[in-house]
Every structure is written in C-alpha cells, then in structure tokens.
C-alpha positions in Angstrom: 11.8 -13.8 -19.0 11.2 -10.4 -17.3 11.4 -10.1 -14.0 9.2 -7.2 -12.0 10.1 -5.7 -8.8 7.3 -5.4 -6.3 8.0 -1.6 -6.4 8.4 -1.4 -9.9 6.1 0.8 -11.9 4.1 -1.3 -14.4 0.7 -0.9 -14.4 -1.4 2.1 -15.9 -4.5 3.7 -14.3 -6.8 2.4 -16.7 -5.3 -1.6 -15.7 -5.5 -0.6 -11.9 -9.5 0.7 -12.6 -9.8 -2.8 -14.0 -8.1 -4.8 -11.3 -9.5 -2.6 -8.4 -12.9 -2.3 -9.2 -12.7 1.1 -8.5 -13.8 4.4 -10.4 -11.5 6.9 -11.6 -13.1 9.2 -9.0 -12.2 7.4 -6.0 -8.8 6.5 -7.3 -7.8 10.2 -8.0 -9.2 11.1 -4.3 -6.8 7.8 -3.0 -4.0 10.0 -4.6 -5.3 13.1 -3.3 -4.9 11.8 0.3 -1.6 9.9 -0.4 -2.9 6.5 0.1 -0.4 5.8 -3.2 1.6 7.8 -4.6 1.9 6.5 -8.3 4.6 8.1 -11.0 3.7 10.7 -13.9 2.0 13.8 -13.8 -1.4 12.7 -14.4 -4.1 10.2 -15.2 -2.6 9.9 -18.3 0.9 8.6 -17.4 0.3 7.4 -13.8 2.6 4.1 -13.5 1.3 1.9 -10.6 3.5 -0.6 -8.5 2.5 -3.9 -7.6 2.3 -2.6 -4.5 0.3 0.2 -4.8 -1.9 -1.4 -6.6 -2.2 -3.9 -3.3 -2.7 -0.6 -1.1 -5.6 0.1 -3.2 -7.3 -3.0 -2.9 -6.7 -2.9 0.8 -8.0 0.8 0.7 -11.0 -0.3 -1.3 -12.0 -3.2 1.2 -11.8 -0.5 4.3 -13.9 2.0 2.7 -16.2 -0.8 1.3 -16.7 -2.7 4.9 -16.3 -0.1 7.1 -17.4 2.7 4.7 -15.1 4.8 5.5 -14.0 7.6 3.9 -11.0 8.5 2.1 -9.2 10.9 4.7 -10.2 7.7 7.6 -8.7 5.3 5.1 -5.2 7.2 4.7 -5.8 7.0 8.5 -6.2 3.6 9.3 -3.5 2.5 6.8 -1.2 4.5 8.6 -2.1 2.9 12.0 -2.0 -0.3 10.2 2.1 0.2 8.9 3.1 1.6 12.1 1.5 -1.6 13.6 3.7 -3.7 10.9 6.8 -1.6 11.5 6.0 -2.2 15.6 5.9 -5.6 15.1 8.8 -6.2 12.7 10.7 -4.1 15.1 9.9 -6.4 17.9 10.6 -9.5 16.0 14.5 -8.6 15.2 14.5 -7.7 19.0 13.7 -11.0 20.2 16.2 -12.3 17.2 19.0 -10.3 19.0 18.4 -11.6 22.1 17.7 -15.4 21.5 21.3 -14.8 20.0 22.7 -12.9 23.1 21.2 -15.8 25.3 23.1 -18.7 23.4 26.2 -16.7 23.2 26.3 -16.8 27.0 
C-alpha cells in the first residue's frame, strides 16, 4: 500500500481540471497570483498536492460566490491563513497556561 503525504506532489493539471471544475485558464491565472504554487515548469509537468488541489477548490468557491476575482482571491486566502495561524497560535497559548496554572 502507498502511502501519500498531504504535501506530496501527485496529481497532474489535467486531473486537478477534472476535480476542480475549473478551466485551464483560471487555473494558470491561480498560479499566476500564487494562490498554489505547483512543481514543473509548465502545464505540462505541473505536479499538484493534495493540498493545493484543496486551495483550489476553496479558491474556486470564493470566486464562484462572491465572484471575486483572482488577485481578491489570493487576498482573502491570505486573510484567511493568517486567521488560522492567529488562532492556532492562541490555542498553544491557552495550552501553556492551563499547564502553568496546574503546575502551581
């Protein structure tokens, strides 16, 4: 049995199209803005994660609902991982000090 990574590249562009629902236009400008950043030099040989391919989708559905456009989509999903970091952050705070309060 094979095991993937989530960051390991597997999927081509074509596949990615296919599980997207997008066009290879809008694709290429979601590179373009560095919404994902997928490995090889072109359409050709671009290697998508799971995870990119997951930043797509979520790419897709802001630009779909809120019809955005590609540079407000890089954008928001920026403002949307510094929110994740933010919280994450604020999580291993509360962590340290639920462990400096029974240490007292």
């Amino acid at each position: 049995m094979n095991i993937v990574a989530w960051d390991d590249p597997v999927l081509g562009t074509h596949e990615v199209l296919a599980c997207t629902d997008l066009d290879s236009d809008t694709l290429t400008m979601f590179i373009r803005e560095e919404i994902v950043q997928p490995h090889g030099s072109g359409p050709s040989d671009w290697a998508f994660s799971l995870a990119m391919v997951m930043r797509v989708k979520q790419a897709r559905r802001l630009q779909r609902d809120l019809e955005l456009g590609a540079h407000a989509v890089a954008f928001a999903l920026q403002l949307m991982d510094e929110i994740g970091n933010l919280r994450s952050q604020v999580r291993r705070l509360e962590l340290l000090a639920l462990r400096d309060v029974s240490d007292v």
